[in-house]
C-alpha positions as CSV (number, residue, x, y, z in Angstrom):
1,X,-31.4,83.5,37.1
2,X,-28.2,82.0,38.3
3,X,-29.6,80.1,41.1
4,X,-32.4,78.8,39.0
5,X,-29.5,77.6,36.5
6,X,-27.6,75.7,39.0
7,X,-30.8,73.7,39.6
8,X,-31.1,73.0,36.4
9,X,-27.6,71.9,35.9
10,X,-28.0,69.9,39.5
11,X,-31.0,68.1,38.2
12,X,-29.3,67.2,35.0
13,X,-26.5,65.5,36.9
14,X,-28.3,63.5,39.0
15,X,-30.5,62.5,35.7
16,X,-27.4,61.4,33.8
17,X,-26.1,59.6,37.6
18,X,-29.6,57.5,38.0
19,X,-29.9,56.7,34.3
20,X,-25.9,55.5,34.0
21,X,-26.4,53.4,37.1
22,X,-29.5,51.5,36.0
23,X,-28.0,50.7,32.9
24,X,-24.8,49.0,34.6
25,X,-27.5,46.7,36.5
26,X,-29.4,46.2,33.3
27,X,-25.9,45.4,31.1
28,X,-25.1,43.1,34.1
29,X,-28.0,41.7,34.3
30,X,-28.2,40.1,30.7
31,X,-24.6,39.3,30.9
32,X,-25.1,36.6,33.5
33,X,-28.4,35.6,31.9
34,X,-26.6,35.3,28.7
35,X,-23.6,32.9,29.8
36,X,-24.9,31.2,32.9
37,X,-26.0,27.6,33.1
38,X,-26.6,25.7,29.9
39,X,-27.1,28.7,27.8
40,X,-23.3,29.3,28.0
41,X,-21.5,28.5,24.9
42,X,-18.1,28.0,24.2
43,X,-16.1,28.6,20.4
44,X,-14.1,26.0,19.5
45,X,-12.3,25.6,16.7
46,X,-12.1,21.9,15.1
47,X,-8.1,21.7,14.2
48,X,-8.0,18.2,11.5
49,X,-6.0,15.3,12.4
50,X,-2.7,14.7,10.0
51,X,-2.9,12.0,7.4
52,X,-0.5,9.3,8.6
53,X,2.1,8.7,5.4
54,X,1.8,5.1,4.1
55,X,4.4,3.1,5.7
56,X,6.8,1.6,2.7
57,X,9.4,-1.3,3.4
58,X,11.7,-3.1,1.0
59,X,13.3,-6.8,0.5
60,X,16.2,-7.6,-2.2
61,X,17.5,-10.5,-3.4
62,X,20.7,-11.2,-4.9
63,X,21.8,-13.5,-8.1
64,X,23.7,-16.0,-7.2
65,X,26.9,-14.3,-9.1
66,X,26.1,-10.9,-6.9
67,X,26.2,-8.6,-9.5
68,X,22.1,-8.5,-10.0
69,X,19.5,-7.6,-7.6
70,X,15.5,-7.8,-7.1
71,X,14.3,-5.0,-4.8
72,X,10.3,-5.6,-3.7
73,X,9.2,-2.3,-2.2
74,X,5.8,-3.1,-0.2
75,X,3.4,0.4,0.7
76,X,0.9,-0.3,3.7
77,X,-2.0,1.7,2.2
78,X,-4.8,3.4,4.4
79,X,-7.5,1.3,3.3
80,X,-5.6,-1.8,4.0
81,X,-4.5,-3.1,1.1
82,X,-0.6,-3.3,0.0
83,X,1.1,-2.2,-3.0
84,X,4.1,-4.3,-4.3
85,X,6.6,-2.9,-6.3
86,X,9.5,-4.5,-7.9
87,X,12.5,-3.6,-9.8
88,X,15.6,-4.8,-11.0
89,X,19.1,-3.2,-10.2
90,X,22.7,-3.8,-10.5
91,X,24.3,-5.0,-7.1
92,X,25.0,-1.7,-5.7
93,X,21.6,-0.4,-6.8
94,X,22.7,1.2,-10.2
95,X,20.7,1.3,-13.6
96,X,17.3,0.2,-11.7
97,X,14.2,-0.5,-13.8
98,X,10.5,-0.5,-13.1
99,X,9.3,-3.7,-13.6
100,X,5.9,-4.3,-12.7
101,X,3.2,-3.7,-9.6
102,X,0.1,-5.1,-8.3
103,X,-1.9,-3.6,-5.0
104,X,-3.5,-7.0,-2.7
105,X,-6.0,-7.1,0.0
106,X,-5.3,-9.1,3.1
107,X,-4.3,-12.0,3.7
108,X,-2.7,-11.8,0.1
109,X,0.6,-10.9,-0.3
110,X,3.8,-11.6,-2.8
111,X,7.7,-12.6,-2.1
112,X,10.8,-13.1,-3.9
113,X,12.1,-16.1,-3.5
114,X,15.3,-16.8,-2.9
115,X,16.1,-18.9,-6.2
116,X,14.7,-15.8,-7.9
117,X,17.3,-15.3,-10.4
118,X,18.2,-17.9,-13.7
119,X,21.7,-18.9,-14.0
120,X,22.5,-15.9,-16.3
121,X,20.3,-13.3,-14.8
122,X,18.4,-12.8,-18.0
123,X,15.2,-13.8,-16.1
124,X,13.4,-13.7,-12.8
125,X,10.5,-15.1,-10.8
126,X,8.4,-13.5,-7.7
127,X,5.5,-15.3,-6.3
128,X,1.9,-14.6,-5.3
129,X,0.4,-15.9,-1.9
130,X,-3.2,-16.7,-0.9
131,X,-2.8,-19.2,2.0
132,X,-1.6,-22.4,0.6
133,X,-2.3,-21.4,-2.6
134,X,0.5,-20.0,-4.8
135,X,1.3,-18.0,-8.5
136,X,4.2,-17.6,-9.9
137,X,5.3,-14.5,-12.2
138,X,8.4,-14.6,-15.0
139,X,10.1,-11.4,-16.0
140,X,12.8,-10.3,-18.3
141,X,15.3,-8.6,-15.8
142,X,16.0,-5.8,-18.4
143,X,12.4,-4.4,-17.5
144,X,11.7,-5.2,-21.6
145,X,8.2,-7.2,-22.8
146,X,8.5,-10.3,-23.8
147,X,6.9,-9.4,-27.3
148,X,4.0,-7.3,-27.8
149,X,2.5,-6.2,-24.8
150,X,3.4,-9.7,-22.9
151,X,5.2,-7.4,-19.8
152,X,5.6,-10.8,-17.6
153,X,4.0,-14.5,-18.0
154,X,1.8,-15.7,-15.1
155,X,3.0,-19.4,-15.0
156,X,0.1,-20.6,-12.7
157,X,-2.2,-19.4,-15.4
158,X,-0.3,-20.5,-17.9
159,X,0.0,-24.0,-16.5
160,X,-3.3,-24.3,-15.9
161,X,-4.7,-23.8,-19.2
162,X,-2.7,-26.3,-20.3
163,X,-5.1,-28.8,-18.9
164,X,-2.6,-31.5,-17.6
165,X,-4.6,-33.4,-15.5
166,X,-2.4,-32.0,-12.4
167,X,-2.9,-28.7,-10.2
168,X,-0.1,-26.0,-9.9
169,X,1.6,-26.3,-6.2
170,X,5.0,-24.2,-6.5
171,X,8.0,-23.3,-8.4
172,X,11.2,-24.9,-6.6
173,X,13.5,-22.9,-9.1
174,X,15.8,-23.1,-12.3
175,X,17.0,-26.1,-13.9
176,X,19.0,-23.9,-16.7
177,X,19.3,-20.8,-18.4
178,X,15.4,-20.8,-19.3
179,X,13.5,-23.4,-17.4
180,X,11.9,-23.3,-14.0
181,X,10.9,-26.3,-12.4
182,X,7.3,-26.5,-11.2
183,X,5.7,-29.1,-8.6
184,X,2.4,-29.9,-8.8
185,X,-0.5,-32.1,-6.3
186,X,-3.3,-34.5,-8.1
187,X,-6.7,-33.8,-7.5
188,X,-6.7,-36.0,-4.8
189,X,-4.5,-33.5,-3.0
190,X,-1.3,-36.0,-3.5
191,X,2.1,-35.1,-5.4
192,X,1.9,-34.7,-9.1
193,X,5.2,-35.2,-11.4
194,X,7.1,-32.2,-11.9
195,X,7.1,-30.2,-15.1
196,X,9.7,-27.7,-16.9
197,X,8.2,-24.4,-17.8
198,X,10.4,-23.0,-20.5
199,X,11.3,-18.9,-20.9
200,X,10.1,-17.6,-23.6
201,X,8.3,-20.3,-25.9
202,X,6.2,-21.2,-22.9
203,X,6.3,-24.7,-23.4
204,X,5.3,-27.0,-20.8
205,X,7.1,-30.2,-20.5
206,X,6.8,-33.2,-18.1
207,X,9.1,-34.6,-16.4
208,X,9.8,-38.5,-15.5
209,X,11.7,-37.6,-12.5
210,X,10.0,-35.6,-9.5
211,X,11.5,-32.6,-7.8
């Protein structure tokens, strides 16, 4: 009985031995099928690309009695237009208001002039460009409407349905407290006389002499 049981547990052994072996080869086997050639395939993991933050500059202008100040901040936005924002401050940037803002495509874009300011600082001007073409916009500096919901007068529009006879060119700056001066071309493309705009009545008023 004892030898017949070592036999047994002999044959056993080398069962277990063959079968372990051959499934190594067959585990191999499928490994090598399974990544080799163009049936390999890798993970990889798709990280998103930051969002670049708009890029934001900003201009001032001072009155000419320094104690007043235009600030134009201009956002370069992703879909390539550019958002102008202006406010009004004291000198040293104190008691800033919110005055208005407008977004333009390209090749549009908007400036403060230098003679941005009236006399008093109780008014101010920035200007709209299109190429040669130009629009002016008046603003009380105090951030307030000019009645109702009048936030700023477009000049250029203003002037224009006025129906002069003459084209808008450009604003060259104040003549007083409350008038800008405004240059105009003929529809043949030559100078046109010059023209006060007054702020607030609106009232448009030739001029003999040109500016």
């Amino acid at each position: 009985m004892t030898t017949l049981r070592k036999v047994e547990l002999e044959s056993i052994f080398l069962i277990s031995i063959v079968a372990a072996v051959s499934m190594f080869f067959v585990v191999q086997r499928n490994s090598q099928g399974q990544f080799s050639g163009s049936d390999m395939r890798i993970a990889t993991i798709n990280s998103p690309l930051p969002t670049p933050a708009p890029e934001q500059k900003a201009f001032s202008q001072i009155s000419p009695d320094g104690t007043k100040k235009v600030v134009m901040r201009v956002t370069q936005n992703l879909d390539n237009t550019s958002t102008y924002d202006f406010s009004a401050a004291d000198e040293n940037g104190a008691n800033e208001q919110s005055i208005f803002t407008k977004t333009l495509g390209s090749p549009k874009s908007m400036t403060v002039p230098l003679n941005t300011f009236s006399p008093d600082n109780k008014y101010f001007f920035v200007q709209e460009n299109a190429g040669d073409n130009k629009k002016i916009f008046a603003f009380q500096t105090s951030g307030e409407p000019f009645s109702g919901e009048e936030q700023y007068f477009d000049v250029t529009d203003l002037f224009r349905k006025k129906e002069t006879g003459n084209n808008f060119d450009e604003a060259t700056g104040w003549a007083s407290e409350s008038l800008i001066i405004i240059n105009t071309k003929k529809e043949d493309g030559s100078k046109g006389p010059s023209y006060w705009f007054e702020v607030p009545s609106k009232a448009i008023l030739i001029l003999a002499t040109e500016f």
